[in-house]
Each structure stands twice: as structure tokens, then as C-alpha cells.
C-alpha positions as CSV (number, residue, x, y, z in Angstrom):
1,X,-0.1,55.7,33.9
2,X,-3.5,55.0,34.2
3,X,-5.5,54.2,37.2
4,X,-6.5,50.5,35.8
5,X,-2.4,50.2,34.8
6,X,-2.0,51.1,38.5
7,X,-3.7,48.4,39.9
8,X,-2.8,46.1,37.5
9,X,1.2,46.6,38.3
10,X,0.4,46.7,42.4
11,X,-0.9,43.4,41.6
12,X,2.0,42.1,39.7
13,X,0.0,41.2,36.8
14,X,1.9,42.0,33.5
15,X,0.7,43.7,30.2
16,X,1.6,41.7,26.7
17,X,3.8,44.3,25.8
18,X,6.1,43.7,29.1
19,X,5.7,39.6,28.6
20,X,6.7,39.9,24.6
21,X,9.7,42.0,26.0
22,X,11.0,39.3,28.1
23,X,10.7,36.7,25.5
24,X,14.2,36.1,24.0
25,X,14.9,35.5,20.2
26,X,15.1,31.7,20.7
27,X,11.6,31.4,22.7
28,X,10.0,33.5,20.0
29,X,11.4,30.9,17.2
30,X,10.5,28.2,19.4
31,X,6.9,29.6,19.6
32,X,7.0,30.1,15.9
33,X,7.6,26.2,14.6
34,X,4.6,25.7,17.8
35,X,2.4,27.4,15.6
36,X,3.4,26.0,12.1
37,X,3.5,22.3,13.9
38,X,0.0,22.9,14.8
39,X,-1.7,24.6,11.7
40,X,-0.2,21.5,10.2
41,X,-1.8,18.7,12.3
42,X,-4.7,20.8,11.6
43,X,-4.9,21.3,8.1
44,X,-4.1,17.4,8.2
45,X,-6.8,16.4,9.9
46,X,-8.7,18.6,8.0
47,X,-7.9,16.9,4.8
48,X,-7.6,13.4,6.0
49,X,-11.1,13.7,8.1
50,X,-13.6,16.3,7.1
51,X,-13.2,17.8,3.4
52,X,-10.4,17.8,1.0
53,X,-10.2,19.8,-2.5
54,X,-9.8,17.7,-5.9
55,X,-8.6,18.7,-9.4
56,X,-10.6,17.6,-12.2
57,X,-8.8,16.9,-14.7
58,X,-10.9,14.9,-17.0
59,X,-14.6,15.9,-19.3
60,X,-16.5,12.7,-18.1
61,X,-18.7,14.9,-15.5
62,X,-19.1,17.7,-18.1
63,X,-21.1,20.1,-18.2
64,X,-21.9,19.1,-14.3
65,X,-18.6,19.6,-13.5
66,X,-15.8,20.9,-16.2
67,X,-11.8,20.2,-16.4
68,X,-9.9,23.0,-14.3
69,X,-12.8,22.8,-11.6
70,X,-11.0,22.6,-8.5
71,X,-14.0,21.2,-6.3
72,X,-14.4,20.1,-2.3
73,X,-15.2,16.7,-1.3
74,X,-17.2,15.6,1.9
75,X,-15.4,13.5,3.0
76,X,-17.1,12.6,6.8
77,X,-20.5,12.1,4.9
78,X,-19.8,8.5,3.7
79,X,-17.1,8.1,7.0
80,X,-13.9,8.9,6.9
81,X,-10.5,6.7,6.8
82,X,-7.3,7.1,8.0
83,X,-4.4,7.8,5.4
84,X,-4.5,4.7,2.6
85,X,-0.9,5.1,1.0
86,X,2.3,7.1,2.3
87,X,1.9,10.5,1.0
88,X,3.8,10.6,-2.6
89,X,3.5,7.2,-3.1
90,X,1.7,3.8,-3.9
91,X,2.8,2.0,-0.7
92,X,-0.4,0.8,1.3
93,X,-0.9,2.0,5.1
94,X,-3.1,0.0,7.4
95,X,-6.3,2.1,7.7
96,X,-9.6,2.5,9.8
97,X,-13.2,4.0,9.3
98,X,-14.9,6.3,11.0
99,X,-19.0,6.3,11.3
100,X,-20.5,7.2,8.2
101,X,-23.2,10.0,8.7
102,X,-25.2,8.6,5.8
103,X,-24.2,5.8,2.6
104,X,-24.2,6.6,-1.0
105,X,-27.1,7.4,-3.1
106,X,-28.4,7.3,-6.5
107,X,-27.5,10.8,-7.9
108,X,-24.9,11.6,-5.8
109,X,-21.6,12.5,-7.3
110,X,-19.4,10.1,-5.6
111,X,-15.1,10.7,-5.7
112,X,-13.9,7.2,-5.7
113,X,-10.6,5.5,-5.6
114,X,-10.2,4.0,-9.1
115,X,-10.7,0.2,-8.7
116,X,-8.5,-0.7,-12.2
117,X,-9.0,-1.6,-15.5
118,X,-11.4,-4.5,-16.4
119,X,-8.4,-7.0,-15.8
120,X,-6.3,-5.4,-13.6
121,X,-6.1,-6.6,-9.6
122,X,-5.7,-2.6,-8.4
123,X,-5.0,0.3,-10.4
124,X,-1.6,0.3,-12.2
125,X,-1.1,-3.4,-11.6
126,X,-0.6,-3.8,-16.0
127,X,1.9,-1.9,-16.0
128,X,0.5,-0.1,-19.2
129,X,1.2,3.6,-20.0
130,X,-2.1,4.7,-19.8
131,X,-2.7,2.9,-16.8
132,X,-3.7,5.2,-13.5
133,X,-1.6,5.1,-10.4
134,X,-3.0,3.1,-7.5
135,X,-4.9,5.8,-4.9
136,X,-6.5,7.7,-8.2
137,X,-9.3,9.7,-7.5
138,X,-12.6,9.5,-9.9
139,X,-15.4,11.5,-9.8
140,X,-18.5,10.4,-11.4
141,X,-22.7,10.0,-10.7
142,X,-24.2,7.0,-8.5
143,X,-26.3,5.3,-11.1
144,X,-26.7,1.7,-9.4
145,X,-27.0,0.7,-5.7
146,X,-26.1,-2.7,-4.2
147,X,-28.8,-5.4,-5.8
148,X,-29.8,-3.2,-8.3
149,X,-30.1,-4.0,-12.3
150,X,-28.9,-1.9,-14.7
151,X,-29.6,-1.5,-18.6
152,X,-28.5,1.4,-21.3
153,X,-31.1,1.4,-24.1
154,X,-30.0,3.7,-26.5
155,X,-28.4,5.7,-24.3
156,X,-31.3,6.3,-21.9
157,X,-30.1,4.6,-18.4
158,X,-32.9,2.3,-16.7
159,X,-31.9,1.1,-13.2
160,X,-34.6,-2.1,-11.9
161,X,-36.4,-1.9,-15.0
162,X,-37.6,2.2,-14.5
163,X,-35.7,5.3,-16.3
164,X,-33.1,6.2,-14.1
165,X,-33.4,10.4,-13.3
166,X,-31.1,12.9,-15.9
167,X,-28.7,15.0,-14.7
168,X,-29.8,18.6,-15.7
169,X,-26.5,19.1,-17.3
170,X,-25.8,15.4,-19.3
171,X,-23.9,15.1,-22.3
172,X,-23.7,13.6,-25.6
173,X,-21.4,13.5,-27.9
174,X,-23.6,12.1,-30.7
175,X,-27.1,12.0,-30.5
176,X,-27.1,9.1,-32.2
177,X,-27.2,5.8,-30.6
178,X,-24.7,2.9,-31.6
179,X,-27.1,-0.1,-32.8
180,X,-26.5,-3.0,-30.1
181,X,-25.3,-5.2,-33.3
182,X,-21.9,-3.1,-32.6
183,X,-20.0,-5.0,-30.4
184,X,-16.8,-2.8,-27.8
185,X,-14.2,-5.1,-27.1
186,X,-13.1,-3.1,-23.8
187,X,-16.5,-3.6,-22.3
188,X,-17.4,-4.9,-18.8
189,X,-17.3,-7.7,-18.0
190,X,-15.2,-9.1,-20.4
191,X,-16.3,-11.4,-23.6
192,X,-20.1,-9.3,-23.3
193,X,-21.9,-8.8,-26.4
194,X,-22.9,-5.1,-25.4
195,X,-21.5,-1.3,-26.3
196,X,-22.0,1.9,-24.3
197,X,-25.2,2.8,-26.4
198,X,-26.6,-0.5,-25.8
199,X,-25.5,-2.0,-22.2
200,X,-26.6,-5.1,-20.1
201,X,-28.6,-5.9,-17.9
202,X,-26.5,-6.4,-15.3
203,X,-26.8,-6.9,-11.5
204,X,-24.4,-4.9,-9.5
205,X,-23.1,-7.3,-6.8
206,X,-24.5,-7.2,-3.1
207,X,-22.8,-8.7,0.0
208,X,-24.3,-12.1,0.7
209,X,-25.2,-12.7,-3.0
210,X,-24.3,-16.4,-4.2
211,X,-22.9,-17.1,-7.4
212,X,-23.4,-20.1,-9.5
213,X,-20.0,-20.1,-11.1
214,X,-19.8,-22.1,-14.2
215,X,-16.8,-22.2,-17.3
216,X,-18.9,-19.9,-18.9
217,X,-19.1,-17.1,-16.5
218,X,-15.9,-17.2,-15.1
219,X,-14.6,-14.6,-16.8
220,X,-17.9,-12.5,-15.3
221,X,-16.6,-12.8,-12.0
222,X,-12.9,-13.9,-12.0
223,X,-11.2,-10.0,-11.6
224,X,-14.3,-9.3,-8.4
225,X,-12.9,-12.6,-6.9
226,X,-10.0,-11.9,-6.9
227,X,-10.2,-8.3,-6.0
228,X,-11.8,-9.6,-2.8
229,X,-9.1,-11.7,-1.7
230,X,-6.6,-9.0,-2.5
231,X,-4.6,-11.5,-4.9
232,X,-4.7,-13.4,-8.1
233,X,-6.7,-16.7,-6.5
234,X,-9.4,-17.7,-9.6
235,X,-7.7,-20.5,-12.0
236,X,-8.9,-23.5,-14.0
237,X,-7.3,-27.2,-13.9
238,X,-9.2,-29.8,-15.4
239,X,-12.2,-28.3,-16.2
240,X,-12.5,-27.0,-13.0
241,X,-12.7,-23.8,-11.7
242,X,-10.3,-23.3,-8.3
243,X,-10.3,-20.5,-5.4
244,X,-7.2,-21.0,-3.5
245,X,-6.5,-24.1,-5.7
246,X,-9.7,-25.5,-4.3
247,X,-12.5,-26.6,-6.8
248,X,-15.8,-24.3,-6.3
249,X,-19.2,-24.3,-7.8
250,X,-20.0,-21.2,-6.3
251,X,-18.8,-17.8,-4.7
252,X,-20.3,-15.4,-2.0
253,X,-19.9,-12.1,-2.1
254,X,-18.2,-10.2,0.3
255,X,-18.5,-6.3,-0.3
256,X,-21.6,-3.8,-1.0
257,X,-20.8,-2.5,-5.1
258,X,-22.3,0.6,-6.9
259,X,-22.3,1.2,-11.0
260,X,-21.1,4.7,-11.6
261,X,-21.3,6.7,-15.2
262,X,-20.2,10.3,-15.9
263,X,-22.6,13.0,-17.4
264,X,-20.8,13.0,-20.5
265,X,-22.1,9.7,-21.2
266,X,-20.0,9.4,-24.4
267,X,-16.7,10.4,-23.3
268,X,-17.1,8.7,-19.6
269,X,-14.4,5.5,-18.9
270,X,-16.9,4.8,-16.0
271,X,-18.2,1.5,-14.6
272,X,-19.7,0.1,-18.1
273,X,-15.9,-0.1,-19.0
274,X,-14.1,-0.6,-15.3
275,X,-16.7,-2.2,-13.4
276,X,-18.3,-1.7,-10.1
277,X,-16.8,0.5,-7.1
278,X,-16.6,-1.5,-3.6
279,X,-17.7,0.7,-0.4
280,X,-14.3,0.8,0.6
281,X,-13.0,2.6,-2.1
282,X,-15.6,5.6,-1.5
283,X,-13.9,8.9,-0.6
284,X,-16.8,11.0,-0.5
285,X,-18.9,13.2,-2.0
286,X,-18.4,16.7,-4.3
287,X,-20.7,18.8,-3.2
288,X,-19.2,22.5,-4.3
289,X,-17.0,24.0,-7.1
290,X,-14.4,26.2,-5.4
291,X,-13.3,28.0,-8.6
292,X,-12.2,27.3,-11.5
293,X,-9.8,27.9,-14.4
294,X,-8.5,26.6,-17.8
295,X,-5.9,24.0,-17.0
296,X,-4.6,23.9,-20.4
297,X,-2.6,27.3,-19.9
298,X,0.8,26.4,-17.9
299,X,1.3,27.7,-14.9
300,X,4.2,30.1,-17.2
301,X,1.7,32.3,-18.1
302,X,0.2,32.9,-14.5
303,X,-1.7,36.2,-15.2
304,X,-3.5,34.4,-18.4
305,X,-4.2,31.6,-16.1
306,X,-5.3,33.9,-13.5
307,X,-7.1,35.7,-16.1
308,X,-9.2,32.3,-16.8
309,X,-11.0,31.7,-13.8
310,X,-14.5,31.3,-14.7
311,X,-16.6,33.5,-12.4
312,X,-19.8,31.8,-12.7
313,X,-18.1,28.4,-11.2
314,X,-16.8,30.0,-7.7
315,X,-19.0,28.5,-4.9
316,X,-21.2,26.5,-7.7
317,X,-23.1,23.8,-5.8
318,X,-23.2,20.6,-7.5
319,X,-26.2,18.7,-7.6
């Protein structure tokens, strides 16, 4: 024994060794779920809080960000909220927002809960097969801000009347510009005369703003009304257009909007098909690639899937 185990047992203090000994099998479990309980409330708070990873699983971000990146989302940047839906499902939790360190800018690549089709209240309220499930995550590029106008010229973006800055990595599919002569039915807002190529302009919603509505632009505005209030409330009786069954001439708007568009301009269902995203439905923002892998081989085959991970996308930065 050695002198500083001497004093240590004249003193009465005990060595791990001795304590581990005393510990009987059912302290030692006990101490065991301890542990897993707490690297679970960490790990949630982790993900709920600070940064979470997302799956893309979609080429509208290509080549700034590819299908089978798995990539990690700031989420404290824009402030965090609390858990939106119970885990699994599409049932909506009462939810609060921490400080945000900073809002959204033009060029950041923004993670967003999908607000729904063009005519849909939320995400998955048609019904349709090909509709998402409410809480779906996007990922695309911060093109417009609150008050700002917005206009595609033959595919070149222009936000407030000045070329709006291009992603080093965009993408077309054609080079070739629809004429604006060609109308797309499943354009935003409904019943405009625009395409993809050839796009507005159009004013992306600020708080505060007043709108004139008239039986003309009703259609403009009836799905962000009605959005707002959380339910179906827009109608026409008589000629006149109701909120609440009450006749209005006008509407103020209650949220902050952005325009978002993918990199892959031409194979992007962004915001010149969906609409705007309100600030609430900001999750964060991707900042890094973890790694990444071809999603088309199933997991089956894990060491060809392991044998996809693309190299040069581990710890990419996304800008």
C-alpha cells in the first residue's frame, strides 16, 4: 500500500474501486437508465433548441445542395420553438419562441415548414396523394424579404427592380426561357397570367400592409386570409366579399412573408408555385453538409450504400 493510500484510508475516504464494489446489481441498473434518461433530454434539447440534421430528399437546391445530403440546421439563429406537432404525427402542440439571434436574409438557405399548396389551408389539408404531410420540412434560397417586389425575366430573378445575386452553383434545366405568352395553370397566385420563366411582379406581403380587396383580386389574397385566421373565413354573398361573414373592403396584414426559390430554378416547386413563407414557419438555417450518399440504393445493400458516400460533401459549408 502506498503512503498516499495510507492516508487516504486513515482518513476514511474511499477509492472508486471500493465504492463500485459496494454498489449492488440493482443500483448499477438504476444508475444505467440515469444515464440514458439524461443523454435523452439532452440530445432533445439539442434537436428541439440548437441544431437538428435534415434529409434532403428532393433536386430543387441542386448543385448547392444534392438528394442524399444529410445537412445540419441552425436552428437558434432565427429563435427557436418548442415542439410544433407530437412526435410521429400531425397533431398541433401549443408552442413558444425563443429570441432570435438574427432574422432571415436574402441568400440564406432557409429550412421551412411547408405552408401548402396554392389552395390548401396547411399542408395536407386536400387530401391529394401527392400532397405533403403537415410539419414538412423545405429547404430552399431567401430571394424576397418582407415589402419587397419580385419579377423573373427570362429566368434572371430581379428583387425591387435590381438583379437579385446568383448562387455560384444554380441550375437550369433548359437554357431556354419559356416566352411569357405561355401561360402555368398551377401558378401563384391563382388565375395569374405568368410561368416560371416569366414571373410577376409581385409584392411579398409585410405586416401592417392594407389591402384594397376587390371581386377581382380576391382570389390574390383569399388562401393568406385565411391562413391568418387559421380557418376557412374568405366567402362571397351578394357581390360582396365577407371575413367572418362580415362585408370588407379591405384586409391588414398580420405576419412578416419571404419569397423562396431553389437553385435548380427549373425543377424548384418553390414560392412562385406555393406562395410566400410566414416567419413562423421558419426553422432555421442549413449551414453545413454532414455527409452524404446516394439515397436511391436501399438500405439492403448497406456496404454499396456505404460505399456511396460522396467524400467531397462531408463538412461542405453551404453558402
Amino acid at each position: 500500500m502506498s503512503f498516499k493510500e495510507l492516508l487516504k484510508k486513515l482518513a476514511g475516504i474511499k477509492n472508486q474501486e471500493e465504492i463500485e464494489k459496494e454498489k449492488t446489481p440493482k443500483e448499477k441498473f438504476k444508475e444505467f437508465i440515469k444515464s440514458l434518461l439524461w443523454a435523452a433530454v439532452a440530445a432533445f434539447f439539442i434537436i428541439t433548441f440548437i441544431v437538428q440534421n435534415t434529409r434532403i430528399p428532393t433536386p430543387s437546391m441542386e448543385g448547392t445542395i444534392l438528394v442524399g445530403d444529410f445537412v445540419l440546421v441552425n436552428k437558434f439563429i432565427y429563435g427557436s420553438t418548442s415542439p410544433r406537432y407530437i412526435p410521429f404525427t400531425e397533431v398541433q402542440l401549443p408552442y413558444f419562441q425563443l429570441p432570435a439571434i438574427r432574422d432571415p436574409r436574402p441568400k440564406d438557405v432557409v429550412v421551412f415548414e411547408y405552408p401548402g399548396d396554392q389552395d390548401e389551408l396547411y399542408s395536407g389539408e386536400s387530401g391529394r396523394p401527392n400532397s405533403m404531410p403537415r410539419g414538412t420540412n423545405y429547404v430552399k434560397r431567401l430571394v424576397g424579404m418582407p415589402g419587397d417586389v419580385i419579377q423573373v425575366k427570362d429566368k434572371v430573378v430581379f428583387v425591387n427592380g435590381k438583379e437579385f445575386f446568383r448562387p455560384p452553383c444554380i441550375q437550369y434545366l433548359s437554357p431556354v426561357p419559356q416566352p411569357a405568352a405561355i401561360v402555368e395553370p398551377d401558378i401563384f397566385p391563382a388565375g395569374k397570367q405568368w410561368n416560371r420563366d416569366n414571373y410577376g411582379p409581385i409584392k411579398v406581403p409585410k405586416k401592417g400592409d392594407v389591402i384594397n380587396l376587390t371581386l377581382e383580386n380576391i382570389k390574390e389574397w383569399e388562401i393568406i386570409i385565411d391562413r391568418e385566421y387559421g380557418k376557412r373565413v374568405v366567402d362571397i354573398k351578394n357581390s360582396a366579399i365577407t371575413i367572418e361573414g362580415k362585408p370588407v373592403t379591405s384586409y391588414t396584414i398580420k405576419k412578416n412573408y419571404y419569397f423562396m426559390m431553389g437553385d435548380n430554378r427549373d425543377e424548384s416547386a418553390d414560392s412562385r408555385f406555393w406562395g410566400f413563407v410566414p416567419r413562423d414557419m421558419v426553422v432555421g438555417q442549413a449551414f453545413i453538409t454532414l455527409f452524404s450518399w446516394d439515397r436511391e440504393i436501399p438500405f439492403s445493400e448497406i456496404f454499396n450504400l456505404i460505399g456511396s458516400i460522396r467524400p467531397d460533401r462531408v463538412l461542405k459549408l453551404i453558402h
